[in-house]
C-alpha atoms as a printed R data frame, in Angstrom:
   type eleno elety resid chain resno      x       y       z
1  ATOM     1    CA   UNK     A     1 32.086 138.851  82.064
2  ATOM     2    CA   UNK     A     2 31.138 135.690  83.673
3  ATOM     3    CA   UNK     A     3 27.473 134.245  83.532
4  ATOM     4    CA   UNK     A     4 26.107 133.307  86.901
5  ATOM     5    CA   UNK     A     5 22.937 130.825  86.988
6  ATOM     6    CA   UNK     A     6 19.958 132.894  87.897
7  ATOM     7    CA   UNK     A     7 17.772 129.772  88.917
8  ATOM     8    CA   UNK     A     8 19.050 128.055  91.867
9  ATOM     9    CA   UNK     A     9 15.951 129.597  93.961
10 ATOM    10    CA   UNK     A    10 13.944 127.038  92.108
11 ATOM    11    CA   UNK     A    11 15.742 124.135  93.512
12 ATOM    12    CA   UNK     A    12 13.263 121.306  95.178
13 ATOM    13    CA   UNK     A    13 14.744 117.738  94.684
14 ATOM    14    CA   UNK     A    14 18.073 116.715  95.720
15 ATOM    15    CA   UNK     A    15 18.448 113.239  95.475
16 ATOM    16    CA   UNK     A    16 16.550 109.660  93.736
17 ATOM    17    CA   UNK     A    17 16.987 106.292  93.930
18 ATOM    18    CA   UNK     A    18 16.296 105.902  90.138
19 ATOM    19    CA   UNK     A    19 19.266 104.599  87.912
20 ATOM    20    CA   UNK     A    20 18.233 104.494  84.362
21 ATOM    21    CA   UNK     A    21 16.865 106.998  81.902
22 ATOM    22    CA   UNK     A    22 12.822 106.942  82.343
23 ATOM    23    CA   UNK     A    23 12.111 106.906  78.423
24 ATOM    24    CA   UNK     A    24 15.227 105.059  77.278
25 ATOM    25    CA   UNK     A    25 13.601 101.969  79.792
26 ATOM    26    CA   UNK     A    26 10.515 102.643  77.825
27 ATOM    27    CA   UNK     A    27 11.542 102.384  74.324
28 ATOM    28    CA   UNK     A    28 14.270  99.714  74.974
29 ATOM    29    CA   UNK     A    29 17.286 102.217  73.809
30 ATOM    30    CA   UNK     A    30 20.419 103.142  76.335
31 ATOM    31    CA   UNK     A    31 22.312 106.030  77.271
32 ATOM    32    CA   UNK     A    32 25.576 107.357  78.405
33 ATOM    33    CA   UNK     A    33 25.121 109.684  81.499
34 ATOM    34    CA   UNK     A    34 22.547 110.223  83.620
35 ATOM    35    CA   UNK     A    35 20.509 113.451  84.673
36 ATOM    36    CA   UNK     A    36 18.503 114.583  87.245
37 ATOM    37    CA   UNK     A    37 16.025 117.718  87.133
38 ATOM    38    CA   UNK     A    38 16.785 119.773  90.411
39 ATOM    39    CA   UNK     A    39 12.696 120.914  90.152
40 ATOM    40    CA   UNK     A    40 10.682 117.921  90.044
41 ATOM    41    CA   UNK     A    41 13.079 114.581  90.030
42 ATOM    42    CA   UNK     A    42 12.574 113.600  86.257
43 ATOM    43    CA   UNK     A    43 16.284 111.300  85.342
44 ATOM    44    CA   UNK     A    44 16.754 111.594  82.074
45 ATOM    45    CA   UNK     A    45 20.109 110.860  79.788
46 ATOM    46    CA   UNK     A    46 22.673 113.563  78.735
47 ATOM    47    CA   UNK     A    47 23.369 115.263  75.930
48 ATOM    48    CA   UNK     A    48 25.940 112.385  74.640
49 ATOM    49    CA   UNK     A    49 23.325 109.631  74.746
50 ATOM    50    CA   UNK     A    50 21.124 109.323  71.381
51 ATOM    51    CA   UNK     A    51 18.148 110.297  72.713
52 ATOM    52    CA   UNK     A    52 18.964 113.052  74.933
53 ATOM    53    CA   UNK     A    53 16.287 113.119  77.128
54 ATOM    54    CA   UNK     A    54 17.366 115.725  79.892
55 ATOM    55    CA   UNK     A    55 17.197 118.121  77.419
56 ATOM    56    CA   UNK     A    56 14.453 117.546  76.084
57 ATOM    57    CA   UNK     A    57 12.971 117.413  79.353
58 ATOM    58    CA   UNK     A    58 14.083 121.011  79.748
59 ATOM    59    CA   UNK     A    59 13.077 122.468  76.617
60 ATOM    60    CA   UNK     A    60  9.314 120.449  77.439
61 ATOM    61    CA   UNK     A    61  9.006 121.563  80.835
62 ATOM    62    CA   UNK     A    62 11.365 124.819  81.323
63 ATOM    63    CA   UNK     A    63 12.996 123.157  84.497
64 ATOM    64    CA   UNK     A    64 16.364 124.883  84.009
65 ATOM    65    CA   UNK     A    65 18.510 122.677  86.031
66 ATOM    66    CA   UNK     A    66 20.422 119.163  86.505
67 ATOM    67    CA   UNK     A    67 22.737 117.313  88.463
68 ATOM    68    CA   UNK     A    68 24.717 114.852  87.184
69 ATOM    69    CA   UNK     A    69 23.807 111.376  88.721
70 ATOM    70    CA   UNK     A    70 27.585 109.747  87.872
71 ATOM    71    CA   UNK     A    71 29.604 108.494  91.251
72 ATOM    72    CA   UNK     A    72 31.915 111.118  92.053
73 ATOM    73    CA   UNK     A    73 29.812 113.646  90.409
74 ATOM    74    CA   UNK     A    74 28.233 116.471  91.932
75 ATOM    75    CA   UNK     A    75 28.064 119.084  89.268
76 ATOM    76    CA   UNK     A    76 24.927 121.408  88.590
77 ATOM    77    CA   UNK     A    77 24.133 122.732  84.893
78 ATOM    78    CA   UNK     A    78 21.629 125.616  84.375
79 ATOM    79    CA   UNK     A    79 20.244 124.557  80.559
80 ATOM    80    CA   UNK     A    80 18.463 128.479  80.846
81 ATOM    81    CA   UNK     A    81 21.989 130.282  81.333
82 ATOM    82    CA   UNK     A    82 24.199 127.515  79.542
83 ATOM    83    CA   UNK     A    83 26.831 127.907  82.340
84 ATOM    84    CA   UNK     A    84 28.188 124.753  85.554
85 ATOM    85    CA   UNK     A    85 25.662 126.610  88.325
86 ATOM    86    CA   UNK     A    86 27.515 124.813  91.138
87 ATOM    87    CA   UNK     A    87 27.849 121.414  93.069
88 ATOM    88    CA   UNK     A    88 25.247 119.495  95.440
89 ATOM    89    CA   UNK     A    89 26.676 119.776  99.313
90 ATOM    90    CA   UNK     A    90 26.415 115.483 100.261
């Protein structure tokens, strides 16, 4: 049986103009990816950058989901139900 994300009802921030990790520019380290928190805006880096700060993000805050900030990309992940929740209509 397939999962299905549970959370897009909390959905609140679409788009940023930020490029860059927030606390990879802080501590002078870089990433891979970039992620964006679909509740409150936070860009952090993915899960293949050292620091992983999305995720961390999620497991500090509970804001389940991201979009991936990569040209071309549009992709949503649900961290809560570990499952591609959909893609952002531009």
């Amino acid at each position: 049986m397939a999962v299905e994300c549970t959370h897009l009802d909390q959905v609140q921030v679409l788009q940023t103009d930020k490029d860059y990790c927030e606390e990879c520019v802080k501590t002078g380290d870089s990433w891979v990816h970039l992620r964006m928190c679909l509740i409150c805006g936070h860009v952090g880096c993915c899960d293949s950058s050292p620091n992983r700060h999305a995720s961390k993000h999620y497991h500090a805050s509970s804001h389940p989901l991201v979009r991936s900030l990569e040209p071309g990309e549009s992709w949503v992940w649900c961290y809560a139900d570990d499952v591609v929740a959909g893609e952002i209509e531009e």
